[in-house]
C-alpha positions as CSV (number, residue, x, y, z in Angstrom):
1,X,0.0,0.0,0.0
2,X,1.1,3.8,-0.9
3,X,1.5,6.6,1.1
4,X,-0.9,8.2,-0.7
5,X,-3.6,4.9,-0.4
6,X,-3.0,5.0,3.5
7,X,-4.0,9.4,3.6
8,X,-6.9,8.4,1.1
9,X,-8.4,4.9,1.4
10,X,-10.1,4.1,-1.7
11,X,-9.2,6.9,-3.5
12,X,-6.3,6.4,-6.4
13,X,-4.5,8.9,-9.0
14,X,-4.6,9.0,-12.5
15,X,-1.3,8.7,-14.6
16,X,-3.6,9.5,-18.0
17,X,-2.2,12.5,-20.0
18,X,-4.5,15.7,-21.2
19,X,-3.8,18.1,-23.6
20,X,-4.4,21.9,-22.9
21,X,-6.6,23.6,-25.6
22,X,-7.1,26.8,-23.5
23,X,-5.6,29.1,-21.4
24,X,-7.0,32.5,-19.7
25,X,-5.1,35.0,-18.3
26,X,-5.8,37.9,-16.2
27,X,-4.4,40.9,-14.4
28,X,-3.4,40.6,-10.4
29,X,-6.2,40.3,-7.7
30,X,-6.4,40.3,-4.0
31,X,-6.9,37.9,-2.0
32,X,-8.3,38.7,1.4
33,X,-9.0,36.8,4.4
34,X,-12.5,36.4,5.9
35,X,-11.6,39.3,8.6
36,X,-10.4,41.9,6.2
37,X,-12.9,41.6,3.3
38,X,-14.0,45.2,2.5
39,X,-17.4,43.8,1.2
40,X,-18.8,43.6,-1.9
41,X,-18.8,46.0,-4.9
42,X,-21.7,48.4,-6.5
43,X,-24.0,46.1,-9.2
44,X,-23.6,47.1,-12.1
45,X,-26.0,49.5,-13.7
46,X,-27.0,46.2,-16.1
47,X,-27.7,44.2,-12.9
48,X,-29.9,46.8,-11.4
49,X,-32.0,47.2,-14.5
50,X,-32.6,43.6,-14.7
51,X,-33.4,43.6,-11.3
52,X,-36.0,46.5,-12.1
53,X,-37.4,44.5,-14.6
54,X,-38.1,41.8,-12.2
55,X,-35.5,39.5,-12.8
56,X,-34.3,37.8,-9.5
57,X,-31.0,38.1,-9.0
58,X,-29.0,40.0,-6.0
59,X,-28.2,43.8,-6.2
60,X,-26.1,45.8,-4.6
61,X,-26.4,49.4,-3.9
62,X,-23.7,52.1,-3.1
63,X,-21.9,51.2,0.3
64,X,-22.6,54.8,1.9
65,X,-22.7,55.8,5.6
66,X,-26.2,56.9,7.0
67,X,-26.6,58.6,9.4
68,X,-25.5,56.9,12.2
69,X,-21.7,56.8,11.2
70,X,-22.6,53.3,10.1
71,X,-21.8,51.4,6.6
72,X,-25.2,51.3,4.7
73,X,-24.5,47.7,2.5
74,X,-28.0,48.5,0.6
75,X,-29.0,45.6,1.9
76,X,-31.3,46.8,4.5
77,X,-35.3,46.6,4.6
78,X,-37.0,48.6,2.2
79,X,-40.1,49.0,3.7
80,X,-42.3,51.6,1.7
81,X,-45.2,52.8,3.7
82,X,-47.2,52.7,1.1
């Protein structure tokens, strides 16, 4: 038995070859841990008009302070007294 059988019971690796037929490439990012996360961007303004429109999907608004001092995430009740 391997190393690797003995870490992994029933599990076994492949020795079959792939070719590549694509690769993607993009600029630098940051990584941030859970603690440090600044929170998530704006929507876009495509987003927000097919959330208008009644499509379902999550938006985001502006991440502005209220009043209090506090960060506003847009996520917050909007309740309408209509």
């Amino acid at each position: 038995m391997t190393e690797h059988d003995r870490r992994t019971p029933g599990v076994s690796l492949s020795t079959a070859k792939s070719k590549v037929i694509c690769t993607a490439m993009s600029e630098p990012f940051k990584v941030y841990s859970a603690k440090k996360f600044p929170g998530m961007c704006e929507s876009t303004e495509l987003s927000k008009k097919f959330a208008e429109q009644g499509i379902r999907i999550p938006v985001r608004h502006s991440a502005e302070k209220n009043a209090d001092g506090a960060k506003d995430t847009g996520q917050g009740d909007d309740d309408d007294d209509d």
